[in-house]
C-alpha positions as a printed Julia matrix, in Angstrom:
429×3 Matrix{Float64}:
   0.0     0.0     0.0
   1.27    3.68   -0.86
   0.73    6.38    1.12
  -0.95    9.72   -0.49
  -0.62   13.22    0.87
  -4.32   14.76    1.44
  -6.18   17.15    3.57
  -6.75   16.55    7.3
 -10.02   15.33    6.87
  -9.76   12.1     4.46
 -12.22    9.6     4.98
 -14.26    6.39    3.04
 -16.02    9.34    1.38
 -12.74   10.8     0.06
 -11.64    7.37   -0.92
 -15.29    6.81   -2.87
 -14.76   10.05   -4.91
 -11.27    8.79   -5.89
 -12.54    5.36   -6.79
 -15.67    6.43   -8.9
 -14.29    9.85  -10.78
 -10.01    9.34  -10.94
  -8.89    8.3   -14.14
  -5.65    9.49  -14.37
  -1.78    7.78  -13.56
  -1.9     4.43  -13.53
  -0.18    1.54  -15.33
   3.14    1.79  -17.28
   3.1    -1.05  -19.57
   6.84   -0.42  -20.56
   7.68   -0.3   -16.89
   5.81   -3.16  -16.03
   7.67   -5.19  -18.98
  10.87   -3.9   -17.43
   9.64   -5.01  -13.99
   9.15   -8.55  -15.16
  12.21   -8.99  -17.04
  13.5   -12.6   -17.5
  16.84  -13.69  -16.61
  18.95  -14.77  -19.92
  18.25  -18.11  -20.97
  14.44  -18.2   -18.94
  11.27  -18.19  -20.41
  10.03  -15.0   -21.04
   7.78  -13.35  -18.47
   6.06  -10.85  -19.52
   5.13  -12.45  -23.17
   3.71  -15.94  -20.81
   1.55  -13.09  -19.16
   0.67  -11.38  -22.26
   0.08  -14.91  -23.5
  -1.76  -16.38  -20.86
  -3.52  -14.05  -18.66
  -3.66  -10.93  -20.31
  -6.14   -9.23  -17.72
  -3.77   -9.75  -14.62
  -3.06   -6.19  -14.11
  -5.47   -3.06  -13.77
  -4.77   -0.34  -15.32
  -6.13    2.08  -12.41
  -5.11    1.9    -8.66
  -7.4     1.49   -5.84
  -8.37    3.7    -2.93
  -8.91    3.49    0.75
  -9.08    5.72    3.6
  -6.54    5.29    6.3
  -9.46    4.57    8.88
 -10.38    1.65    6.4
  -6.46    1.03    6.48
  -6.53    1.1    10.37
  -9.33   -0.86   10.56
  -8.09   -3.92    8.41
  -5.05   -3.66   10.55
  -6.64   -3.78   14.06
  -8.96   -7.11   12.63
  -5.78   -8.59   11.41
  -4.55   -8.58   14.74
  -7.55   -9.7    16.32
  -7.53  -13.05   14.45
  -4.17  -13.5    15.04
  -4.63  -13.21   18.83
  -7.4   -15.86   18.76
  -5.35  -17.83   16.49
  -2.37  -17.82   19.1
  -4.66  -19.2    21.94
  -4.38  -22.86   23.27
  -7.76  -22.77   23.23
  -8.38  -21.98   19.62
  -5.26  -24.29   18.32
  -7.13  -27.2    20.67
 -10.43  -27.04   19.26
  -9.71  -26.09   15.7
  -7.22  -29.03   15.42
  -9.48  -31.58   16.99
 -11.48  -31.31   14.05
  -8.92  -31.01   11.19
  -7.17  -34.07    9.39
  -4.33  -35.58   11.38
  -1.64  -34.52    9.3
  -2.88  -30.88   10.85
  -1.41  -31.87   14.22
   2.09  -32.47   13.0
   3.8   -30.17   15.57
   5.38  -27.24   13.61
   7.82  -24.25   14.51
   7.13  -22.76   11.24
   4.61  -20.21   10.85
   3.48  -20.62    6.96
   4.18  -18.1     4.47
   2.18  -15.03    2.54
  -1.14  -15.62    4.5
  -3.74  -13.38    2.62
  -6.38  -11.67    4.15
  -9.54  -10.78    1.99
 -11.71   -7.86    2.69
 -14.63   -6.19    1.36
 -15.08   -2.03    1.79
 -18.69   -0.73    2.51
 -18.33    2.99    3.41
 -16.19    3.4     6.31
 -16.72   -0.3     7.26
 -14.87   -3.38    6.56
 -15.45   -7.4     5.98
 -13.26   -9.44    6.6
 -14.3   -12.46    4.41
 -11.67  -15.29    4.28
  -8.47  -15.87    4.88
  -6.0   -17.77    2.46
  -2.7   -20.02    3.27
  -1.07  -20.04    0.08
  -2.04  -16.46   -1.13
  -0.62  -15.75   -4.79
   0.21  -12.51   -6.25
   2.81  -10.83   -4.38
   5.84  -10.86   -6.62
   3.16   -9.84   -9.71
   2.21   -6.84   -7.52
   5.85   -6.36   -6.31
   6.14   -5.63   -9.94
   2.81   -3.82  -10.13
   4.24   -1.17   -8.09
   7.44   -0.41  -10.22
   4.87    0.62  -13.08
   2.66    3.25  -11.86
   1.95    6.26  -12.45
   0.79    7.93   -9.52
  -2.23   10.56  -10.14
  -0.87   13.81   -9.84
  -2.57   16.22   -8.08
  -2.12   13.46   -4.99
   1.41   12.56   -6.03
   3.23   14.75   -3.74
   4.12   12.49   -0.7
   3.66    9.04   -2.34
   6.3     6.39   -1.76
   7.98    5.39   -4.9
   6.77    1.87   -6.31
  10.07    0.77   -6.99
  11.07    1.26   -3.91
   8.32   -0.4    -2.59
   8.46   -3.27   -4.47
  11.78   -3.74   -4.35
  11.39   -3.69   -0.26
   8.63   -6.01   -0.4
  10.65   -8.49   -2.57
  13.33   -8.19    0.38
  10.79   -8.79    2.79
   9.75  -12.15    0.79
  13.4   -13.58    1.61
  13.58  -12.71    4.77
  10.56  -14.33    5.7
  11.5   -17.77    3.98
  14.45  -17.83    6.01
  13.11  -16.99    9.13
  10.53  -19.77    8.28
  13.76  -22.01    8.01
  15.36  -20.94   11.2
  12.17  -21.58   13.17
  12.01  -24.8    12.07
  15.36  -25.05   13.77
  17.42  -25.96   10.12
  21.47  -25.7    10.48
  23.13  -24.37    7.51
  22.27  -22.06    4.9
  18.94  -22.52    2.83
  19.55  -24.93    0.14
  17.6   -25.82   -3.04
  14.31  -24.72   -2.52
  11.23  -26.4    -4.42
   8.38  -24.18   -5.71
   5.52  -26.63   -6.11
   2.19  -26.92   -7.63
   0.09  -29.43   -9.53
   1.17  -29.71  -13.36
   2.95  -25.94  -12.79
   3.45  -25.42  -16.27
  -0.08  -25.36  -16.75
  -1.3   -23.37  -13.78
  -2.91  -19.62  -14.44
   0.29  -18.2   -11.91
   2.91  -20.34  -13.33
   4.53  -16.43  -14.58
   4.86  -16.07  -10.35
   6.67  -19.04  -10.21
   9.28  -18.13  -12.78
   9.3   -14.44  -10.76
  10.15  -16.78   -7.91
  13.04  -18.99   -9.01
  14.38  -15.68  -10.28
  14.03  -14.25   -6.88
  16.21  -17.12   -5.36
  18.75  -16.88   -7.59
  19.32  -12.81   -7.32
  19.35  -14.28   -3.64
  21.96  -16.9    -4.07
  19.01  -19.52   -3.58
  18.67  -22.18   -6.14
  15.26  -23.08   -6.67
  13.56  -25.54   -9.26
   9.62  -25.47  -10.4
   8.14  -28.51   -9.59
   5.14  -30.93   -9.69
   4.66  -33.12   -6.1
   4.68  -36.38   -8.18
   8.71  -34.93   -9.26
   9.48  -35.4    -5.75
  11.19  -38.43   -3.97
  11.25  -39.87   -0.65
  14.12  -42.25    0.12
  13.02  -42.68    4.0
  15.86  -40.08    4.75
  15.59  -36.67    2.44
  13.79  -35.33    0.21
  14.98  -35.54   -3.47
  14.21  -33.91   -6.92
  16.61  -35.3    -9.94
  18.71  -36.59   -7.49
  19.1   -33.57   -5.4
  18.11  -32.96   -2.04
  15.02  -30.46   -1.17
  15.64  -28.52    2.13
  12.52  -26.25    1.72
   9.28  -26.63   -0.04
   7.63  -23.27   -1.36
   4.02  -25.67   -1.56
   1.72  -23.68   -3.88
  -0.86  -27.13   -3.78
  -4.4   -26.81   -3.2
  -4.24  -30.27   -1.75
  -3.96  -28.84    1.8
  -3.65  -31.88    3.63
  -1.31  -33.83    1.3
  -3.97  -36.53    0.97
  -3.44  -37.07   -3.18
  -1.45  -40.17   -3.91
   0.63  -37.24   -6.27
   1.36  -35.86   -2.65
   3.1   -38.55   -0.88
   6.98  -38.22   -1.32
   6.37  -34.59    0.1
   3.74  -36.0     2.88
   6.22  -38.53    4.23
   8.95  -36.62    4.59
   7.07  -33.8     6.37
   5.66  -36.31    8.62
   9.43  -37.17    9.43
  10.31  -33.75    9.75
  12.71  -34.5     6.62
  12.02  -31.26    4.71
  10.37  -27.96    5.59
   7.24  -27.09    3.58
   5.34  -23.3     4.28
   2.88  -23.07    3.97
   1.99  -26.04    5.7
  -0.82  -28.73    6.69
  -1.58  -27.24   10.4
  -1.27  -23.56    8.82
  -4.24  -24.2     6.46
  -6.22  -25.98    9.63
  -5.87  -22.86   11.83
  -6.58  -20.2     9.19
  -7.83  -21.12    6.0
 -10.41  -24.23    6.89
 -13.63  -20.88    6.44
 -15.48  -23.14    9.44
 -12.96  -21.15   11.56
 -15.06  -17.88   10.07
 -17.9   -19.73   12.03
 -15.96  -19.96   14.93
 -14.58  -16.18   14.74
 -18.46  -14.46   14.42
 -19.76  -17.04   17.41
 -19.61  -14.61   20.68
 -20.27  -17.8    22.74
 -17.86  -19.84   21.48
 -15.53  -17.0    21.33
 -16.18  -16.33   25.41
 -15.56  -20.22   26.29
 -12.38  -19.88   24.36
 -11.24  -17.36   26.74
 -11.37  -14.29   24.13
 -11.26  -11.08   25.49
 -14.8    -8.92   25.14
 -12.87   -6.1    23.07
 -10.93   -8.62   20.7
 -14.57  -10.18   20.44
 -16.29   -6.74   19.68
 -13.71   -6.34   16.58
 -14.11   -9.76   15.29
 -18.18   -9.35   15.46
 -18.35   -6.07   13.79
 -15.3    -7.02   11.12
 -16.29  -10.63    9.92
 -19.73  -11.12    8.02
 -21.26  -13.68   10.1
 -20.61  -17.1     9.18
 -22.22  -20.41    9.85
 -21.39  -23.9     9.08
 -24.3   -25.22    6.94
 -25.97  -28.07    8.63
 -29.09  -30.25    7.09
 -31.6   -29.75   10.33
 -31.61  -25.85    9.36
 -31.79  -26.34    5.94
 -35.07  -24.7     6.03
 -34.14  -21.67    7.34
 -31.16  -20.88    5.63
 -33.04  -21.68    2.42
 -35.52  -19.02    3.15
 -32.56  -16.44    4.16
 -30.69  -17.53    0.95
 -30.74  -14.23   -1.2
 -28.68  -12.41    2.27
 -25.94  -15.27    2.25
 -22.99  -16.74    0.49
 -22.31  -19.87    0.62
 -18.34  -21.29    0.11
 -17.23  -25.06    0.44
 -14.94  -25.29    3.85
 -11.79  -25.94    1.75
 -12.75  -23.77   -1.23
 -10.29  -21.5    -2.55
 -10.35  -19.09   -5.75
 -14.01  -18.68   -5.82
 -14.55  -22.34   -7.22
 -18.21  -23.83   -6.14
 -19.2   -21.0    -4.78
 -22.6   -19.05   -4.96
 -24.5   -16.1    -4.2
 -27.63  -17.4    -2.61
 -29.89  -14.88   -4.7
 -28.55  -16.97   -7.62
 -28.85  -20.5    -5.9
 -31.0   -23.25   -7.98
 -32.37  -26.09   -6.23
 -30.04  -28.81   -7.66
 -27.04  -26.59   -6.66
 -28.66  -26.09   -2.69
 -28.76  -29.9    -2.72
 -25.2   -30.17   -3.66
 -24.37  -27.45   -0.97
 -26.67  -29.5     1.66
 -24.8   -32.75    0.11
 -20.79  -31.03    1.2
 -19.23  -29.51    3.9
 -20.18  -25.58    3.39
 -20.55  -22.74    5.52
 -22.81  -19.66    4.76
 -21.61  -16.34    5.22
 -24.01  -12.75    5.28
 -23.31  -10.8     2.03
 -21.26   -7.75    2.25
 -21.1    -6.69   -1.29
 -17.73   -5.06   -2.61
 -16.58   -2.01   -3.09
 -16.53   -0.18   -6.75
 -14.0     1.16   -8.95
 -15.04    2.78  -12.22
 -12.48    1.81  -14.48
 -11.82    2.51  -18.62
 -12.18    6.53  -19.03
 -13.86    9.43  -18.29
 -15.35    9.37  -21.68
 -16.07    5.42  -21.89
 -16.22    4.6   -17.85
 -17.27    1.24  -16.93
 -18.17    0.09  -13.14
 -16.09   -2.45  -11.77
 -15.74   -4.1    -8.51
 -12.84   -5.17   -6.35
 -12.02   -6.26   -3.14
  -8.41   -5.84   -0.68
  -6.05   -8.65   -0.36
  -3.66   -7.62    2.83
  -0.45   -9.94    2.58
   0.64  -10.81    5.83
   3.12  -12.82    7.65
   3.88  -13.18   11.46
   0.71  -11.14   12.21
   2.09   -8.53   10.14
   0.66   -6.5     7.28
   3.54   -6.97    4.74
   2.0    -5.63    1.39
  -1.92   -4.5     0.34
  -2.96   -5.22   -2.86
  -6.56   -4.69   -4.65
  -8.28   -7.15   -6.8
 -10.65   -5.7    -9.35
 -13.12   -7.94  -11.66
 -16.59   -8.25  -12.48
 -19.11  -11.17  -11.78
 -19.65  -13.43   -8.86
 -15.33  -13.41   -7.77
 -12.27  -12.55   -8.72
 -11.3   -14.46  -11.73
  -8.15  -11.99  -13.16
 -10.51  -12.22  -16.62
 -12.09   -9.06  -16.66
 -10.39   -5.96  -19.4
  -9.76   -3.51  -16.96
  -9.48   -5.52  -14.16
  -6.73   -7.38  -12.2
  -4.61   -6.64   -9.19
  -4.29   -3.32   -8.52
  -2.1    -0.79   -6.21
  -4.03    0.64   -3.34
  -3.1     3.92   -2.16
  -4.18    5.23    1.23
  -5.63    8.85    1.44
């Protein structure tokens, strides 16, 4: 997030006007190709994007008001103060799969938070283990613009970016000396299911490159590459000290899986984000467990920690078949998201819900969460505008707010398909 000079009195209001009338700055594209460069001898970067996902990057930034800023970071540390409680970590983990309860040191890397804007409130409405992105808006930030009349005072992107991508290897090396490893950081393995093929495979290549500037050596890999030899973890015959683990197979349950599941279970390798990380934050039944004040008291929460928890997270409910009824009839307030969804997929609006899909949801382990629609950006021109939405991804690691991006799109969620639309700089008025 970059900080804009303004008058004393900014607010949401301020941050509206920005969002609906400001057309100008905005994205460089030759600065953003220069931002991406490949190293000699990779594949090229910016041409995969330009290829692949052409609609990755907004041309416009995003606005908030530093009370909405404020706000997102007091709620961020609210969580994380539940989520550091015996209590929480007790009952949260009786429930999870047993790979969850793996003792770990590590924390888990790039934990987004997603929030929705609503005047001068805030919604927090899930939280992500494995939250992509940040080296694409790293980049982002090298190719703006910045409007002018609000220029004066803004931080320079490429400084910026070029701090966050510092931040990024500090952070996988602290994650390696809390999980007490001697030595330097060796090869590291960036992994994901068929990578090549994946929409953020670009991020990966950002990665490896990332490594390397670092005097890292990192390879792009699928889990079924990986080997276990009852000792280390290998990869073409070399041995894996850290796994960056972009999987949506949270648990390491697919047969694909198991070379990286054993060794983690013998504390051969060190993976971040990891099984138990995903358990305690991401599982969205923990939303249901964040918005319930009773559950919340028993846990031994404090009443203000509970106050910003209730007024910051939509209330959320695991769906259950004996109130199938009711929730039926509230349908067109709710959303409802499968426990271990991620990236929007099998999710629906309930004042778009058929009947065969509420059987499926009724069928599968959802939870239902009160609407709090997002927040607007008119994008395009003044001449052609068009309206947009977006919400506020806060990348976070150790309970701290590391980097704040903005997602902007149209339809039901962000999908990174919409012209106009993408991730987008936020600046804070």
């Amino acid at each position: 997030m970059t900080n804009l000079s303004c008058d004393e009195d900014c607010s949401a209001q301020a941050a509206e006007q920005l969002n609906s009338n400001c057309f100008c700055g905005g994205l460089q594209l030759d600065a953003l190709t220069q931002a991406l460069r490949s190293a000699p001898g990779t594949p090229d970067v910016p041409a995969l994007i330009a290829e692949r996902c052409p609609h990755l990057f907004s041309t416009l930034p995003v606005y908030v008001s530093s009370a909405q800023a404020l706000q997102m970071e007091a709620l961020i540390g609210a969580v994380e103060s539940v989520l550091a409680l015996p209590s929480y970590g007790a009952h949260v983990l009786a429930g999870a799969a047993p790979i969850a309860r793996h003792p770990q040191r590590a924390r888990g890397v790039f934990f987004g938070y997603d929030f929705h804007l609503e005047g001068e409130r805030i919604g927090l409405i899930e939280i992500n283990t494995n939250a992509g992105g940040a080296l694409l808006n790293a980049a982002l930030a090298r190719a703006q613009d910045p409007c002018g009349a609000l220029a004066q005072g803004a931080v320079d992107g490429s400084e910026g970016g070029a701090g966050f991508e510092q931040q990024i290897i500090a952070m996988f090396l602290q994650e390696w000396r809390l999980a007490g490893r001697e030595g330097p950081l060796g090869l590291v393995a960036i992994v994901d299911t068929a990578p090549e093929t994946q929409y953020l495979y670009p991020e990966f290549l950002l990665f490896k490159q990332l490594f390397a500037r670092s005097g890292i050596d990192a390879v792009i890999a699928d889990p079924a590459a990986l080997q276990w030899d009852g000792t280390r973890l290998h990869i073409d015959g070399r041995s894996v000290d850290l796994v960056y683990n972009r999987l949506t197979d949270f648990a390491l349950e697919h047969p694909d899986s198991a070379a990286m599941r054993a060794a983690y279970l013998a504390d051969a390798v060190m993976i971040t984000p990891h099984p138990q990380a995903h358990a305690l934050y991401a599982d969205k039944r923990n939303l249901a467990l964040l918005t319930d004040d009773a559950k919340l008291t028993e846990l031994g929460v404090p009443q203000a920690t509970r106050a910003l928890l209730l007024a910051g997270i939509p209330h959320t409910e695991v769906v259950q078949a004996d109130q199938a009824e009711r929730l039926w009839a509230a349908r067109r307030g709710l959303f409802f998201k499968p426990s271990a969804g991620f990236g929007g997929r099998a999710a629906y609006r309930g004042d778009k819900l058929t009947k065969r899909a509420w059987q499926d949801i009724l069928a599968g382990d959802y939870v239902a969460q009160a609407i709090m629609a997002p927040a607007q950006r008119m994008a395009g021109s003044a001449e052609a505008p068009e309206k947009l939405k977006f919400d506020i991804r806060c990348y976070c690691y150790d309970g701290k707010v590391q980097w704040t991006a903005a997602r902007v799109y149209q339809g039901q969620t962000t999908n990174f398909r919409t012209p106009g639309g993408g991730f987008a700089v936020v600046y804070r008025v």
